[in-house]
Structure formats: structure tokens, C-alpha cells
C-alpha positions as CSV (number, residue, x, y, z in Angstrom):
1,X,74.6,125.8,118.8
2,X,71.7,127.5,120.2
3,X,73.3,128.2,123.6
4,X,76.7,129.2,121.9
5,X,78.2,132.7,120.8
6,X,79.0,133.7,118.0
7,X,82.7,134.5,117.2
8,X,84.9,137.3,115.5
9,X,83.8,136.4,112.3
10,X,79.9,135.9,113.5
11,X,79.7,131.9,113.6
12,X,78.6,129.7,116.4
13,X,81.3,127.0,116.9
14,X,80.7,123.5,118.3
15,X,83.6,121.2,119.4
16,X,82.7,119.1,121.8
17,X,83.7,115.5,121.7
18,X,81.3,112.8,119.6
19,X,79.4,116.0,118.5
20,X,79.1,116.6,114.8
21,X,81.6,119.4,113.9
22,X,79.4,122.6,113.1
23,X,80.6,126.2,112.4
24,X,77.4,128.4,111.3
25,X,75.5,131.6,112.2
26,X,72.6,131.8,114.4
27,X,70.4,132.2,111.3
28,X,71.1,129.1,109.9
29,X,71.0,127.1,112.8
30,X,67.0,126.2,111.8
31,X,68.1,125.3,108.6
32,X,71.0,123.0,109.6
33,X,68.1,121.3,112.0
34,X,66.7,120.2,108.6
35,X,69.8,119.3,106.8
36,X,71.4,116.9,109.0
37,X,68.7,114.6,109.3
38,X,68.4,114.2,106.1
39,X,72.1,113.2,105.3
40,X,72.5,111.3,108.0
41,X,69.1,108.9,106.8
42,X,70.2,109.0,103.5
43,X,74.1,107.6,104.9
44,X,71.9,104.9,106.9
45,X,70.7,103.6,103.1
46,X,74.3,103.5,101.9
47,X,75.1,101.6,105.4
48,X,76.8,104.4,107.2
49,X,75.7,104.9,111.0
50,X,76.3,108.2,113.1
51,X,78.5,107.5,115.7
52,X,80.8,109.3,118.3
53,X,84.3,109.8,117.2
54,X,87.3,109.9,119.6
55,X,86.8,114.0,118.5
56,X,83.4,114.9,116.7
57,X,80.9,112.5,115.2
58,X,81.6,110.3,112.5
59,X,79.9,108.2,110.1
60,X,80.9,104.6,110.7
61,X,81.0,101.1,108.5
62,X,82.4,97.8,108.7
63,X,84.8,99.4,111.6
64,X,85.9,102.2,108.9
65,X,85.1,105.5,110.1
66,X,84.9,109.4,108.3
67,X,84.9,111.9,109.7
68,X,83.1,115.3,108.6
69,X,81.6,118.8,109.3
70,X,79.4,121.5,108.3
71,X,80.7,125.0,108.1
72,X,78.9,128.6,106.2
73,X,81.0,130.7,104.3
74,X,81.9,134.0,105.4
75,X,82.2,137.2,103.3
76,X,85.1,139.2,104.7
77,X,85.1,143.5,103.5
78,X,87.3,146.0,104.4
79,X,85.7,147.8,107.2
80,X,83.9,150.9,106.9
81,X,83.5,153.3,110.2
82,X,80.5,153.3,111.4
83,X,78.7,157.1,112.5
84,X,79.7,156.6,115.9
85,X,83.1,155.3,115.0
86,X,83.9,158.2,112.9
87,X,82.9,160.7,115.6
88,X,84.7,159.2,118.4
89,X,87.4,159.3,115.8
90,X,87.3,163.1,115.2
91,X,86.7,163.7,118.4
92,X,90.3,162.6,119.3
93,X,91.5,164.0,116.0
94,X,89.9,167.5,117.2
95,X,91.1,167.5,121.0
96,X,94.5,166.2,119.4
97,X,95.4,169.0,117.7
98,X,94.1,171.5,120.6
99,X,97.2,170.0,122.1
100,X,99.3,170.8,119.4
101,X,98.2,174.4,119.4
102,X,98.7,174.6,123.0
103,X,102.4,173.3,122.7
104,X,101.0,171.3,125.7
105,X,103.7,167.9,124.3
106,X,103.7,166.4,127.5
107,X,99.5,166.1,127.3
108,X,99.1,165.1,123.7
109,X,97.1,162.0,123.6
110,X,98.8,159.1,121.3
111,X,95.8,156.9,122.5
112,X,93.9,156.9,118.9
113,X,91.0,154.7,118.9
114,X,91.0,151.4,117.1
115,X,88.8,149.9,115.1
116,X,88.4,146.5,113.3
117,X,90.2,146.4,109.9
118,X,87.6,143.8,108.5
119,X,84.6,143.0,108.9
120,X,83.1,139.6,108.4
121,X,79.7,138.7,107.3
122,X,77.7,135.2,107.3
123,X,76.7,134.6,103.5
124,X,74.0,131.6,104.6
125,X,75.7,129.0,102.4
126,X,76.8,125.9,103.7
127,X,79.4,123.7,103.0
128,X,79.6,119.5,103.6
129,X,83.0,118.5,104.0
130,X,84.2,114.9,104.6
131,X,87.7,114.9,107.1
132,X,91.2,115.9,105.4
133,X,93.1,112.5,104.0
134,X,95.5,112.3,101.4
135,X,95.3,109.5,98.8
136,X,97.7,108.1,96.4
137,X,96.7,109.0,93.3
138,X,93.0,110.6,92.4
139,X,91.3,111.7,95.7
140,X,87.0,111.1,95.8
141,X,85.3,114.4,96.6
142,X,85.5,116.3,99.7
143,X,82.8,118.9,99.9
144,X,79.7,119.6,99.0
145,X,78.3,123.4,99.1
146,X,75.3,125.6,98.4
147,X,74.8,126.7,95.3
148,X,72.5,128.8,93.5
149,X,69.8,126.3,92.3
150,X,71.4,123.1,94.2
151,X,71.4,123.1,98.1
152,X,72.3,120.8,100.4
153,X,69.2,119.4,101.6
154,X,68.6,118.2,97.9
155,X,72.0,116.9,98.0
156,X,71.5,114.4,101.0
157,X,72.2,111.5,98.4
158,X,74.8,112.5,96.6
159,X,76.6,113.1,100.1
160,X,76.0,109.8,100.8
161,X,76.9,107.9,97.7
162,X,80.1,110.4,97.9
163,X,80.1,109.2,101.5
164,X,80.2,105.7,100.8
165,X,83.2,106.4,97.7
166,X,84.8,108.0,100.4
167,X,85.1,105.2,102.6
168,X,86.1,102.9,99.8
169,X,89.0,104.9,99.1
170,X,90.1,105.0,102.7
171,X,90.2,101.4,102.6
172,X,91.9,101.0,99.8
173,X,94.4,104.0,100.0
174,X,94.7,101.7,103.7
175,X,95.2,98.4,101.7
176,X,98.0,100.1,99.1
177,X,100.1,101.6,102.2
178,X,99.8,98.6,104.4
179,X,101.2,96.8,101.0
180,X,103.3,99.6,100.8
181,X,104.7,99.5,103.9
182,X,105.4,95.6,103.8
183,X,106.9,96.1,100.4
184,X,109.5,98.7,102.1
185,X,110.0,96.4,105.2
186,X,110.8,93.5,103.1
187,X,113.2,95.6,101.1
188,X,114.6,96.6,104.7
189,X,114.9,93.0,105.6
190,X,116.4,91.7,102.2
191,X,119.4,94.6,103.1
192,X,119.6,94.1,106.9
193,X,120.1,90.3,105.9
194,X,122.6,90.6,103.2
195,X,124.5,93.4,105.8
196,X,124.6,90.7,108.2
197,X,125.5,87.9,106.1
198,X,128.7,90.1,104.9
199,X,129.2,91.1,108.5
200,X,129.4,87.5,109.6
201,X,131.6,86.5,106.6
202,X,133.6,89.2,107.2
203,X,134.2,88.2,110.9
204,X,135.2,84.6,110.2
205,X,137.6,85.6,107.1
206,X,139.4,87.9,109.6
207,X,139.1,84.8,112.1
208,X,140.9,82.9,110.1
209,X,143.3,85.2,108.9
210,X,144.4,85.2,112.4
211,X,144.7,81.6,112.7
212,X,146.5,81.4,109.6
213,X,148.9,83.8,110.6
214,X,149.4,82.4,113.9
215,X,150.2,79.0,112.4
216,X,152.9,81.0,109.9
217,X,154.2,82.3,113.0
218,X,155.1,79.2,114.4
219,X,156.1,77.6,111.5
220,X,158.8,80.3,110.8
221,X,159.7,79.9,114.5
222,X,159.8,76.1,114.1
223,X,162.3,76.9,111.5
224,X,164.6,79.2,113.4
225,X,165.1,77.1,116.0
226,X,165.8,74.2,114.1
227,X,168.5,76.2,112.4
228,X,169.9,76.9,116.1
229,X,170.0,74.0,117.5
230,X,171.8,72.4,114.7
231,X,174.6,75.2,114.7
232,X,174.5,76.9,118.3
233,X,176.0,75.7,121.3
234,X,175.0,76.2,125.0
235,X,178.6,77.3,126.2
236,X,179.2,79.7,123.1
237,X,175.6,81.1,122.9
238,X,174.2,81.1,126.4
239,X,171.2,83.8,125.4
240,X,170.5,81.8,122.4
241,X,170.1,78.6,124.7
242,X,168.1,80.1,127.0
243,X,165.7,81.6,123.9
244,X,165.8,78.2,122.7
245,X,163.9,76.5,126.1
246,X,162.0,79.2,126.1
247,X,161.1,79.2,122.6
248,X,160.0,75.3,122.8
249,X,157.4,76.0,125.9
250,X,156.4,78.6,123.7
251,X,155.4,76.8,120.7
252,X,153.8,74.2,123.1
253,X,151.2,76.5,124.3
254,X,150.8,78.0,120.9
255,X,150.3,74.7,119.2
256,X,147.7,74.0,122.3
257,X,145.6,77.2,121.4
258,X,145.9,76.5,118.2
259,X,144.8,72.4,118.6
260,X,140.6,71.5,118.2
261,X,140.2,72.0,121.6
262,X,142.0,75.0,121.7
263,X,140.1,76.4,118.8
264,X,137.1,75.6,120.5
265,X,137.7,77.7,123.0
266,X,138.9,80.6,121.1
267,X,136.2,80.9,118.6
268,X,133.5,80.3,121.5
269,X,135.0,83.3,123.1
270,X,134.9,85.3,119.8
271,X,131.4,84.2,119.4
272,X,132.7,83.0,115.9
273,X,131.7,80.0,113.5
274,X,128.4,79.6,115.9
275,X,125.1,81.2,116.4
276,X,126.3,84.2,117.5
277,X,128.3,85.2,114.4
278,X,126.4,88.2,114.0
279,X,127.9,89.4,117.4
280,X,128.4,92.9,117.1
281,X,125.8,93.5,113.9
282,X,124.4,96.7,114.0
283,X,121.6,97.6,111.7
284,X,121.8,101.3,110.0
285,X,118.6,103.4,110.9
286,X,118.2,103.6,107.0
287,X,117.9,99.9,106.5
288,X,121.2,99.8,104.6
């Protein structure tokens, strides 16, 4: 903080990783020398140790972690010009309209000076603030800041008894979602299941629907040419005869697909009525 600068707004910033989080003027950089040790002994009591965070410094646990920082308030007011401002201001303001007098359009000056339109100003109170996380339900407190009679070096305990609630709720706000979060997946996995389950059922009843159908097939085709043979005659109905051999290889091989074996071999190809009836299952991205 000492070898920083201070910003627009008149606050030395320090970001570096593992380094506690700090935003304060130069003035209070004495004062924050005091503060800090004094909240981070007082965390030690509650059983909190200072430790490098994978950004700033943390206060770590029992492997739970919180983050924090330590920023002053600033005061922002509209700004007012300054002496010097205001001349240099009606300076161009004067030669401007010498310009205009002169008709002299190509030399008039559009460059007006600017000027800040606030101005900020370090009020010297400081503010604790544990990291930003969002609980279900009632959050502990966040911050802790300067007040008229209370300040924060006489508040180094009740930062770190609110410290310590703090990390209790981040472990159990942790505990709810992770419960949460199986809850939903279970949910997920009841539907997925029940998806599949309908999805296989659905697969074998068109599975046999086909076999049935098949076996109808033949059976009407059993019947036709049972009718044909019994009334047809080679020399009068030569097509019919030859539809007739052909029709009797035919129902052969059908009768073979259609045999155990046969069906073996069929539904192995399908990847039906095995291990692999979910063949095909694919799972909505809403869990449906």
C-alpha cells in the first residue's frame, strides 16, 4: 500500500495474489497497520488462520475458506472549478469570442478545456467485508464499518465471531445444495429410468408386432394356397402353378426366420429382448 498510487477516486489498491484485499487512502494506511492485526488474532481464537487464497488472503478452517477485504468509503461532490480552472476556462471563453468578432470561422477554437465532473474524497471510514456468497434462506452478516462511537479496531471480536458464523453457513448452505443437488439428480435418474424402461417396452411391443404380423402373413398365405392347389390346375393356370412353387420356398424360408433359431438371430441383430434393449435410448438434456 505504501509503494502504491492512489487512483481516480484517491485510494491505494492492492491485488496481488495471497495478499489481503485492501482499497484505502494513504492516510489510513497507519491505521489499517493496527487493525488487521488485531482481527486476524482475534480470528486465531475463533480457530481461523490467515492464509493465501488462490486470489487475496483468506481466513481458513477445517479446509473451509472466506474470503474478505478492507475498503474506506468515498464521498463523491459535484466538482467545483478550481481558480486556475476557471481562468484557463475564461481564457478560452475570451479568445473564443475574439474569433467570433473577427468572423475568423475557420480559426475558432472548439478545443474547450475539460474538467473532472466529480470529485471524490476519502471520508477515513473503513469498512470489513467478508466475500460475496448467496445463501438459501437468511444470509449471516457481511460487513462491518466505522461508525461514530464504534470502530473497527474495537470490533476485532465481533468480526471474528461473525467470521466464524460465516463459515458455518458456507458449510451448511454447502451441505443443503450438495443434498440439493443429489435430490435433483435422483429425480433425473427416477425419469431417465422410467424413459428407458418405456423405450425398451416400447421396442419389444413393436418387436412383436412384427412377428405377429409376419406369422398372420403366412398363415393367410398358407390359406390361399391351400385353396389353389385344391381347385387350380398346372395346364389351365400355368402362372398360378408357378406362384404356387414359388410360394412354398417362400413360406420355407419364412417359417425358418420365424423358427427359435431364427428368432435368435433376428432379435440379436435388433438388439431386442437382451441387454442391449435400450439400444437407441437417448436421454433429454432436461432429464425428461
Amino acid at each position: 500500500l505504501r509503494k502504491g498510487k492512489a487512483g481516480e477516486k484517491g485510494l491505494v489498491a492492492v491485488g496481488l495474489l495471497g495478499v489481503i484485499h485492501c482499497e484505502v487512502a494513504a492516510h489510513s494506511i497507519d491505521r489499517l497497520a493496527e487493525v488487521l492485526p488485531k482481527i486476524v488474532q482475534a480470528a486465531a481464537r475463533q480457530g481461523f488462520e490467515l492464509k493465501p487464497g488462490q486470489s487475496a488472503a483468506v481466513f481458513e478452517r477445517n479446509g473451509e475458506t472466506v474470503g474478505f477485504s478492507i475498503t474506506e468509503q468515498v464521498k463523491r461532490e459535484k466538482h467545483v472549478l478550481t481558480e486556475k480552472e476557471q481562468a484557463k476556462l475564461d481564457a478560452w471563453e475570451r479568445k473564443r469570442e475574439r474569433q467570433v468578432a473577427r468572423r475568423s470561422w475557420d480559426w475558432i477554437s472548439f478545443d474547450r478545456p475539460s474538467f473532472p465532473e466529480w470529485d471524490y474524497r476519502p471520508t477515513g471510514q473503513l469498512t470489513f467485508e467478508f466475500e460475496r456468497s448467496y445463501f438459501w434462506g437468511l444470509s449471516p452478516r457481511r460487513s462491518f464499518r466505522d461508525a461514530k462511537v464504534q470502530r473497527l479496531e474495537n470490533m476485532a471480536d465481533d468480526i471474528a465471531v461473525g467470521l466464524a458464523v460465516f463459515a458455518a453457513a458456507k458449510v451448511e448452505d454447502s451441505l443443503k445444495r450438495e443434498a440439493e443437488a443429489r435430490r435433483i439428480e435422483d429425480e433425473r435418474r427416477k425419469r431417465e429410468d422410467a424413459a428407458r424402461a418405456r423405450h425398451i417396452e416400447d421396442r419389444r411391443t413393436a418387436g412383436l408386432t412384427a412377428t405377429l404380423g409376419e406369422l398372420d402373413e403366412l398363415d393367410k398365405l398358407r390359406r390361399l394356397t391351400a385353396a389353389l392347389l385344391e381347385h387350380a390346375s398346372n395346364e389351365a393356370s400355368p402362372r398360378v402353378a408357378t406362384f404356387l412353387r414359388w410360394a412354398e420356398e417362400h413360406l420355407v424360408k419364412r417359417e425358418a426366420l420365424l423358427s427359435a433359431e431364427g428368432l435368435e438371430r433376428r432379435f440379436s441383430e435388433a438388439q431386442l429382448f437382451g441387454e442391449t434393449d435400450d439400444y437407441d435410448f437417448k436421454t433429454s438434456r432436461w432429464g425428461y
